[in-house]
N, C-alpha and C positions, 0 to 999 in steps of 0.2 A: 356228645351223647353217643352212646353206643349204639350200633343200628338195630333198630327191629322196625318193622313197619305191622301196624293193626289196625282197625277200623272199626269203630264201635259207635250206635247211635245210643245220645244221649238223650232221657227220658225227663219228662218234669219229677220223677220219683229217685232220678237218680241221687247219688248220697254223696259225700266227700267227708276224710278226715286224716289227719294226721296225726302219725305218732312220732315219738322222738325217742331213740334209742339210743343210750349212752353206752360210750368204748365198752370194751369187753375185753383182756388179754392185748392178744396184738393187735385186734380188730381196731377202726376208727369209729368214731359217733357218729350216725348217718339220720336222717331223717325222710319216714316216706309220707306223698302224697297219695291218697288211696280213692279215685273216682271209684263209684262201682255202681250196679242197678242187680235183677234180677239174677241176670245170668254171665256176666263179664262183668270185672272186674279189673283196675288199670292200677299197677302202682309203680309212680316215681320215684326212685332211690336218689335222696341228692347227700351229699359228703360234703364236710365242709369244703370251703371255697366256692361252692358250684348258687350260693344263696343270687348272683347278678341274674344267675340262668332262672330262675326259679321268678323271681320279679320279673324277668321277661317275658315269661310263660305268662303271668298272670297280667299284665299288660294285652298280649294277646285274648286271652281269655274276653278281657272286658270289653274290646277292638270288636270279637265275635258278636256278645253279646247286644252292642250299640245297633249293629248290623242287623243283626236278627228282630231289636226293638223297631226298625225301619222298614221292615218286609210287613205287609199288613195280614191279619190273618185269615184266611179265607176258607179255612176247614168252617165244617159246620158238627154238630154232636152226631158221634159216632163215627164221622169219618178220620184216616188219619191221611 
């Protein structure tokens, strides 16, 4: 991965999609992953070979989510 570092909270409204872009000239076919919410917006550019990387993201992902299902909720309406 090339480095950037960003930090963005993710919302129950927030959205995902991908699109897939085929070659172009000398270009290669790339595919992005596109989190986004109201006001940020995240997208992963993956190129072929990089698909292990992308599985592995999305292993994490669900890693996350178990986690988060275990935390209990203790907001009440209106707070966050």
């Amino acid at each position: 991965m090339k480095s950037l570092t960003a930090s963005a909270h993710l919302e129950p409204d927030s959205t995902s999609r991908v699109s897939v872009f085929d070659a172009t000239g000398d270009d290669e076919p790339f595919v992005t992953l596109r989190i986004g919410g109201k006001l940020v917006d995240v997208a992963l550019i993956a190129q072929p070979g990089t698909a292990d990387a992308l599985r592995a993201l999305a292993r994490a992902a669900e890693e996350a989510a178990s986690a988060l299902d275990q935390i209990p909720d203790t907001t009440t309406d209106g707070d966050a």
